[in-house]
N, C-alpha and C positions, 0 to 999 in steps of 0.2 A: 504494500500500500504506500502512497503518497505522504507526507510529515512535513513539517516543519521543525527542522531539527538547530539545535545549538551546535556552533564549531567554534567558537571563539567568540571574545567580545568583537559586538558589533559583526560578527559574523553567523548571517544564518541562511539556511538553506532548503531548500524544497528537494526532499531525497524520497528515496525507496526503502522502504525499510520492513521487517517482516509484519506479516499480521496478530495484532494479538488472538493471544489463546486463553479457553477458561484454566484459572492456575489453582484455585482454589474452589470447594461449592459454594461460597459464597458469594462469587465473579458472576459478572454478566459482563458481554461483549455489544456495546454500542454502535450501530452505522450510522455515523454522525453526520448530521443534514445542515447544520451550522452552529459555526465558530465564531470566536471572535479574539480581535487584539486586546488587551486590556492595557491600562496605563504602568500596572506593576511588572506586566513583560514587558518593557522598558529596560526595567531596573535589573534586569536577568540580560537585555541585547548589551544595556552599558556597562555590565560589571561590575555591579556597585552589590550583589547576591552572591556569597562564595557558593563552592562547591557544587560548580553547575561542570558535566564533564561533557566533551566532545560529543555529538551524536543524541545529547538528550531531546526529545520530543516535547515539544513547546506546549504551552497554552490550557488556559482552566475556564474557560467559560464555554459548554457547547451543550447540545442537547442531539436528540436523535430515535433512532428505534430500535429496541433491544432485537438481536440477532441470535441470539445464544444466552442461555441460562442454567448453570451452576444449578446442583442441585435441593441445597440448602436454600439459595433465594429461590428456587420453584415454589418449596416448600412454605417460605414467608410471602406468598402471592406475588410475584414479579414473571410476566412471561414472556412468549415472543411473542414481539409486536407491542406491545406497547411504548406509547409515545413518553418520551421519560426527558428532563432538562438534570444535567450531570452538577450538584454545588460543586464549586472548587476544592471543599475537603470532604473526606470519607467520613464516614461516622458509623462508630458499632453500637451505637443506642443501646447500651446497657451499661457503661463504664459509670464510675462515680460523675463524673463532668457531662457525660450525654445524659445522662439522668437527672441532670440538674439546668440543662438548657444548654451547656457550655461546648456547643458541638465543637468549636474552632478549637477548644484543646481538648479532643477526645484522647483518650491515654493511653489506646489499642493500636490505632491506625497507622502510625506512624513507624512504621519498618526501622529507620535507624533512630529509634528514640534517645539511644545514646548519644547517638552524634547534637540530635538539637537539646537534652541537657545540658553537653557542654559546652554549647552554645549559652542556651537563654537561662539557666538553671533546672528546666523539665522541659517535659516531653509537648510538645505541640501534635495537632493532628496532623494524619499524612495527606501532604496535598499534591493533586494533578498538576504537572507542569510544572514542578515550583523548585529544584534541586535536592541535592541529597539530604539536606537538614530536615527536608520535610518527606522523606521517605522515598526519593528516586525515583518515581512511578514516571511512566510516560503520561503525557499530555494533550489535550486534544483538540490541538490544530494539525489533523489527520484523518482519514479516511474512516478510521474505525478505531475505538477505544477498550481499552478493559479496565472496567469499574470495579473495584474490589468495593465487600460490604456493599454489595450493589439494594437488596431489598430496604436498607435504613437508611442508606444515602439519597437515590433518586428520587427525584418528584416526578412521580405522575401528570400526566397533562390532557387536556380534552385532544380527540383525534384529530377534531378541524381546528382550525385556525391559524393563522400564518406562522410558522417561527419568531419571526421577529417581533410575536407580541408579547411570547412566554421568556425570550432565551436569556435576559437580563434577571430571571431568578438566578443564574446561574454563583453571581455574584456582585454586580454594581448595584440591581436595584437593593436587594437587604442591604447591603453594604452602604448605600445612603440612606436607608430607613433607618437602620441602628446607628448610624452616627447622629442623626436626630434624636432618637430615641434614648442614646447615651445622654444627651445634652437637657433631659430630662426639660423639656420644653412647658413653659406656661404662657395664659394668656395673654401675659401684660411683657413677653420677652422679646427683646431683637437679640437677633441671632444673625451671627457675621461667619460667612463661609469662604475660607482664603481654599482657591482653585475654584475654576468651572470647565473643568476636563468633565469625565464622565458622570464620574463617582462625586463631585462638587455639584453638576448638575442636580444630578437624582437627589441628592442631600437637599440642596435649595425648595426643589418638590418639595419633597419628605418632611422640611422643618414647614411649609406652609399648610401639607393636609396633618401636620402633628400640633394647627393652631397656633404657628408666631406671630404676633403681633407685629414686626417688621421682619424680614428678612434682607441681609447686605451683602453681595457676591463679591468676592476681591479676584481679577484679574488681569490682563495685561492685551488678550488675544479678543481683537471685534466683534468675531462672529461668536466667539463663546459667553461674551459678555450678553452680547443682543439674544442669545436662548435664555440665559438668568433673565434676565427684564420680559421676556415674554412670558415666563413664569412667574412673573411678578414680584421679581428681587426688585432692590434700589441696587446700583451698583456702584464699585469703584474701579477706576481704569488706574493700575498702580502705576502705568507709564507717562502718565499725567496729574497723580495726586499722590504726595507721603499718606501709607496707608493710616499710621496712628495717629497722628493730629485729625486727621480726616474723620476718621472713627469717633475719635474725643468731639469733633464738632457737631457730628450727627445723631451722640448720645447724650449731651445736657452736660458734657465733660468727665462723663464716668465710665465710659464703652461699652459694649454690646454684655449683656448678661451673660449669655451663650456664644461662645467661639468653636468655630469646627475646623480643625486642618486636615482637608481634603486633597492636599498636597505630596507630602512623607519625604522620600530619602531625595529627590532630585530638582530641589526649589533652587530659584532663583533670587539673588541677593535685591535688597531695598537700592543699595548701593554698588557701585563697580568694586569697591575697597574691600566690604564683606563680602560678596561673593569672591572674591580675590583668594581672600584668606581661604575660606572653606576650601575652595577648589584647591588650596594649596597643600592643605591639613592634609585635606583626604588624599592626594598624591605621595602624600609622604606617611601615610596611613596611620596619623595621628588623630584621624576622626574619619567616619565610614559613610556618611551620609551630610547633605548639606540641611540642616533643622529649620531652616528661616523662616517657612509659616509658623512651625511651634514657637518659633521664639516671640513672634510676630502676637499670635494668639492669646499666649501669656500674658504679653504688657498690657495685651489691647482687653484685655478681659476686664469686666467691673468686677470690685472688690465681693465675694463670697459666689461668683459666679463658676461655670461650670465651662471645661475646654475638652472637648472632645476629638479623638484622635484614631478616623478612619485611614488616614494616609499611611502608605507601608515603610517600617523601620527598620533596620536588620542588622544594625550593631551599634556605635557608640558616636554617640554626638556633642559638640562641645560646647561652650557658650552659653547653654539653657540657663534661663532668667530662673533660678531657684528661691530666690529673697523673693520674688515677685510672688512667685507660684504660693510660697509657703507663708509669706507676710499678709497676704490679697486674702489668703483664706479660699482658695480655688480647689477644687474638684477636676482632678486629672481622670477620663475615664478613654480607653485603647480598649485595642481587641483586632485582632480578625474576627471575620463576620462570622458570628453564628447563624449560618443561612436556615433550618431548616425549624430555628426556634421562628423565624418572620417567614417563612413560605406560604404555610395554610393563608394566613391571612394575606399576603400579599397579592397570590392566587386568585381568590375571592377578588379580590378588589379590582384587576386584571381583567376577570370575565364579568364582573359589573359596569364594567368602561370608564370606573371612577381615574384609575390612570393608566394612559397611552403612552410606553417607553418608544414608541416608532420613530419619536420626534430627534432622538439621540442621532440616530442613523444619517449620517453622510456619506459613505462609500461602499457598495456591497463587491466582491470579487471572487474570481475562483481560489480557490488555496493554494493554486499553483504561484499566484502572484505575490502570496504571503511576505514574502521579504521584500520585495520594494513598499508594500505597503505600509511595513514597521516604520521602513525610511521616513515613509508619509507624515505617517502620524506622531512620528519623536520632533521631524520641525517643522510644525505645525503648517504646511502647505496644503494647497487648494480647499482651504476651510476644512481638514480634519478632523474631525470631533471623535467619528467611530467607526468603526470597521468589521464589518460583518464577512467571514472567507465563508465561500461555501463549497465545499469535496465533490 
């Protein structure tokens, strides 16, 4: 089958590769009908994610129709033929953490759980696409998939309807819903979302059907600014406005209650001098990621407000405004998405037409094209926003 595979940074490839097989009864094999790019496979093409090796198969957001069935998930009702959207992580829905909602660190899934201990102090769950920290599994920007823990992972889907209305369960839309959700949103709150890539998008949604009182997009790119304002953000163009003075002027001089960095490891500095430094840090691998919305988020946070953190992390950052965090009295709340704790509902809401993800979509392609399209989408040409491959 056809892949989009890893071969170095900034190097990837649309190869041949074998088909998977069931390897477990608890496998099901996917024929994936569509893919897509995310913003965090970025952070895997630039090499800012260790332990990605030559040859690894890309990508965590797909959906498609089950081909083959393991016979344990027979047994927990998953068959062939049915229409199924893949989350980005596996979940064995019985661990202490999947029992308790916490799908994103289930404490089975992840194959080399050693290795992301000694990474993050524990085990995270195992995720599609994502490198060896998360378990090595292949990925699925490819023709066909094998889904481990298939019966408690997959979401079910109605037969008709287009892909493109279901396939952002897979990860951006939860993934903007619970960073709303983290941000524990009330009537009387604004709420400031630095980034309106995908997952800043969906967030900006998510904080207005979870009732914010304002909502404020921080961006830099036109056409991603003018989708935030058509969903009804106020915005800021940070290439024409310092973001926190700005914030301080649009909140009574106290800043947004709620702050969301929809951003993570590959922001861009306020100034040429601190993105300087960063870029320099992390060359000289005194710091692994560039933090400048969190840092950003923090100052800009009113005092006993909450800052919530969907954007992806993956090692050590420096500079964080800690006196701020810890004097302001703030609420730090992270995570990868627990997708399958916001699926049911999100579903529902999906096939009540309360929300239409279609709007995201700017580029559909075959997967053969996959790698000039990563090109696309890392700088930011002919209005990029998303990118749907299809096999």
């Amino acid at each position: 089958m056809k892949a989009i595979c890893w071969q170095g940074k900034k190097d990837l490839r649309c190869e041949e590769v074998p088909d998977p097989i069931i390897e477990d009864p608890r496998d099901a094999v996917i024929r994936v009908t569509s893919t897509c790019i995310c913003g965090s496979d970025l952070h895997l093409r630039n090499g800012f994610v260790p332990t990605m090796c030559a040859g690894d198969v890309m990508g965590h957001e797909s959906m498609g129709e089950v081909v083959e069935v393991g016979a344990e998930a027979r047994a927990q009702g998953l068959s062939v033929g049915d229409r199924v959207v893949v989350p980005f992580q596996m979940t064995c829905g019985v661990c202490e953490q999947c029992r308790a909602g916490n799908y994103s660190v289930c404490q089975t899934t992840n194959r080399n759980a050693d290795l992301a201990k000694a990474f993050f102090g524990d085990t995270t769950a195992g995720l599609f696409g994502y490198s060896h920290i998360t378990g090595g599994y292949a990925g699925g920007q490819a023709e066909y998939l094998r889904t481990p823990f298939a019966a408690t992972s997959l979401i079910k889907i109605p037969k008709t309807g287009v892909d493109e209305k279901y396939l952002f369960l897979s990860d951006i839309l939860p993934t903007g819903w619970q960073a709303a959700a983290f941000a524990d949103i009330q009537p009387t709150d604004t709420v400031a979302v630095w980034g309106c890539g995908p997952v800043g998008l969906f967030t900006v949604l998510s904080a207005i059907l979870q009732g914010a009182r304002r909502v404020i997009a921080i961006d830099d790119v036109p056409e991603r600014l003018a989708m935030a304002r058509q969903l009804g953000a106020e915005v800021i163009d940070r290439s024409q406005a310092k973001v926190l003075p700005t914030l301080k002027e649009m909140t009574g001089g106290h800043g947004p209650e709620k702050c969301i960095d929809a951003v993570g490891i590959e922001a861009h500095g306020p100034t040429p001098l601190l993105e300087l430094i960063d870029r320099a840090q992390t060359a000289l691998k005194l710091e692994t990621e560039r933090p400048v919305a969190l840092r950003e988020a923090i100052m800009a946070c009113k005092a006993a407000g909450t800052v919530s953190v969907p954007g992806v992390y993956g090692g050590m950052s420096n500079m964080i405004p800690m006196g701020a965090l810890m004097n302001k009295g703030l609420t730090l709340r992270t995570g990868q998405t627990h997708v399958r704790r916001w699926s049911d509902d999100l579903l529902r809401r999906l096939d009540e037409g309360e929300i239409d993800p279609t709007f995201l979509i700017t580029h559909t392609e075959p997967l053969g094209r996959g790698p000039e399209m990563y090109d696309l989408f890392d700088e930011k040409r002919d209005g990029c926003v998303k990118v749907v491959l299809k096999p």
